[in-house]
C-alpha positions in Angstrom: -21.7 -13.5 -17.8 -24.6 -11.4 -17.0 -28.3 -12.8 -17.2 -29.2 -11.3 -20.4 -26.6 -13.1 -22.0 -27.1 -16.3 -20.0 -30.5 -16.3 -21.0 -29.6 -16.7 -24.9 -26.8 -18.9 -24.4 -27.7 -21.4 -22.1 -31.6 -20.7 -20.6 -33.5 -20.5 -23.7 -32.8 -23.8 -25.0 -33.0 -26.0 -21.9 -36.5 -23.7 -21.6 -37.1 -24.8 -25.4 -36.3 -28.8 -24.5 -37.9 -28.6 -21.0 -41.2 -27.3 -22.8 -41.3 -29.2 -26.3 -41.1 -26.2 -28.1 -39.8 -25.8 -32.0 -38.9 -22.8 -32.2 -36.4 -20.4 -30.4 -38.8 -18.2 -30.4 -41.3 -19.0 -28.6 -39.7 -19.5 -25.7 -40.9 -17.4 -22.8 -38.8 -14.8 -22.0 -38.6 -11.9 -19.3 -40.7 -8.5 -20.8 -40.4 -6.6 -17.8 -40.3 -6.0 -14.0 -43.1 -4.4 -12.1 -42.3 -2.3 -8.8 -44.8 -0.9 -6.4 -45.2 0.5 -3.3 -48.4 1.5 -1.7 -48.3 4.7 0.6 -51.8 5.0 1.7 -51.6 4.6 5.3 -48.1 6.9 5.2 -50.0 10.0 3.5 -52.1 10.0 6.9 -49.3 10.8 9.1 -47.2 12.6 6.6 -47.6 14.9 3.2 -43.5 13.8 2.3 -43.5 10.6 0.8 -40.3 11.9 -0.8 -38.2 9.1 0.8 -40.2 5.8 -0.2 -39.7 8.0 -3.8 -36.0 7.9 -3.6 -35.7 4.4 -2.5 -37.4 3.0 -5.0 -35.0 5.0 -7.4 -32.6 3.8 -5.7 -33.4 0.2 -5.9 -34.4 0.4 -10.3 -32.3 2.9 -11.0 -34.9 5.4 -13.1 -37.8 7.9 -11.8 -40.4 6.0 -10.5 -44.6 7.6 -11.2 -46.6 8.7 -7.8 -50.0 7.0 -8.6 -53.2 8.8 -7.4 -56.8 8.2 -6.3 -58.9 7.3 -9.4 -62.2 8.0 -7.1 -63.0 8.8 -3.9 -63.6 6.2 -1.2 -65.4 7.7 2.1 -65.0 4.6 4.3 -61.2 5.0 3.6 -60.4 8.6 3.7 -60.0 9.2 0.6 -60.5 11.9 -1.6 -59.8 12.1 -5.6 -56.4 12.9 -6.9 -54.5 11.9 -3.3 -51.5 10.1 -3.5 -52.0 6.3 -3.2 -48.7 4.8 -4.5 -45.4 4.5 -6.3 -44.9 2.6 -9.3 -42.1 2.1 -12.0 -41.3 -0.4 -15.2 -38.0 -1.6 -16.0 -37.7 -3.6 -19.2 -35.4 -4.9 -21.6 -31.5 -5.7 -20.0 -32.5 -3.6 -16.8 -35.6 -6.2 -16.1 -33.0 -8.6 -16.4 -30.1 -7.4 -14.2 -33.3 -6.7 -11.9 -33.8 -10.4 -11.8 -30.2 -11.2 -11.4 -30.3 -9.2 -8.5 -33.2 -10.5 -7.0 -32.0 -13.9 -6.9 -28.1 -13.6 -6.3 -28.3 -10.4 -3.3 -32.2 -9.7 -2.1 -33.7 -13.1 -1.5 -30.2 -14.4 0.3 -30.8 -11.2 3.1 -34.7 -12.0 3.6 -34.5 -13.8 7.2 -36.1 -17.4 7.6 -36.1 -17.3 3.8 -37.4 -21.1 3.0 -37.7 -21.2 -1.1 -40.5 -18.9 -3.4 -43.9 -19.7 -3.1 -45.4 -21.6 -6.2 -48.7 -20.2 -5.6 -48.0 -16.5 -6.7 -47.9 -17.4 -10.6 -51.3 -15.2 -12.0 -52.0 -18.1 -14.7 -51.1 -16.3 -17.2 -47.2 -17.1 -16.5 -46.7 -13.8 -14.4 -45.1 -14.0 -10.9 -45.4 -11.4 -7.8 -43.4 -11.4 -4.8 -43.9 -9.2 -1.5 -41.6 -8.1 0.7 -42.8 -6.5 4.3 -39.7 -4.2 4.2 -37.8 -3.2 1.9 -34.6 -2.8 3.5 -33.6 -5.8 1.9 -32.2 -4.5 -0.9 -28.5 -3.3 -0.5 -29.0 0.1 -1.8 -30.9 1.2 1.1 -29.4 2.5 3.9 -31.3 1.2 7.2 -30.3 4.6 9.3 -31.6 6.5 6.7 -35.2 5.2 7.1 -38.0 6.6 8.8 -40.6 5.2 7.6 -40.5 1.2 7.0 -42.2 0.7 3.5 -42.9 -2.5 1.9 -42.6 -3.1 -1.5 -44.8 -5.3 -4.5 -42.2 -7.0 -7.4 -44.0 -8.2 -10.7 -41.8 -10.0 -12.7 -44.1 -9.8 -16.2 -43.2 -13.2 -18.7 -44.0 -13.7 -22.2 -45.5 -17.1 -21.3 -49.1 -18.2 -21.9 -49.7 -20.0 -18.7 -47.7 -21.0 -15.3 -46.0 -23.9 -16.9 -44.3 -22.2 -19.3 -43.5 -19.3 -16.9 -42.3 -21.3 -13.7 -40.0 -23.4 -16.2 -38.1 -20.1 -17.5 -37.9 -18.6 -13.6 -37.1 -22.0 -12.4 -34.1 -22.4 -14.8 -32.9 -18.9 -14.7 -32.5 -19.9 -11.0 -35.3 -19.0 -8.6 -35.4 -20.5 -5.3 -39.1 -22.1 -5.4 -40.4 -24.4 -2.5 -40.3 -28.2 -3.3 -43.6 -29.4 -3.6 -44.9 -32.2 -1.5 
């Protein structure tokens, strides 16, 4: 049973008892998953960026958008309109086979993995983690990297605040530390 349909089944109304809510409905659930990439520093060396771009295809599965310079920032190097990054949205089941992913191949591979930070919630029931390479997902192959990337996840909730947001991740099954 995939995520999606674990969430309705089962998640939602532990969630629902967990958080002392009425109704179904309000339950927080997943509205979508967040992945960038920042290229600054590789647009210095090179003008073909067209690998990080097929990686990160690779990893959602969809065309991700090459984000540019809003303004130009001397101390920096950069002009207007340069290439600054690589961002894409995956919502609906997608977000949620994302997550599934996430928690049952990519955090398992990252070495001297100890548990999810509980500081990285936004307060508003958001949570981003960072990962220094992103050879840790399965779909890319190391020997056809050149250029070591990192890579920014946002998983996006519906909750109001961090409460509400940690109890939905927390149940779906994300590894967070124990707190002391």
């Amino acid at each position: 049973m995939s995520l999606y349909e674990r969430m309705k089944t089962e998640v939602a109304p532990e969630v629902q008892k967990e958080l002392g809510l009425k109704s179904l409905m309000a339950v927080p659930r997943i509205e979508k998953v967040k992945i960038n990439v920042g290229i600054g520093t590789l647009t210095k060396h090179t003008k073909d960026f067209s690998e990080v771009v097929n990686n990160v295809s690779k990893i959602t599965g969809q065309k991700p958008v090459i984000t540019k310079a809003k303004i130009a920032v001397s101390n920096f190097k950069l002009r207007k309109g340069m290439p600054v990054g690589i961002t894409t949205t995956v919502r609906g089941r997608r977000a949620y086979d994302m997550v599934e992913r996430l928690i049952a191949v990519v955090l398992p591979r990252v070495r001297d993995f100890r548990g999810l930070p509980l500081k990285s919630f936004d307060g508003q029931g958001n949570y981003n983690i960072g990962f220094k390479e992103a050879l840790v997902f399965p779909e890319i192959n190391p020997d056809d990297v050149t250029n070591v990337h990192g890579i920014q996840i946002t998983i996006v909730t519906s909750a109001k605040n961090d409460e509400g947001g940690m109890a939905l991740l927390r149940k779906i099954g994300f590894p967070f530390k124990k707190e002391l």
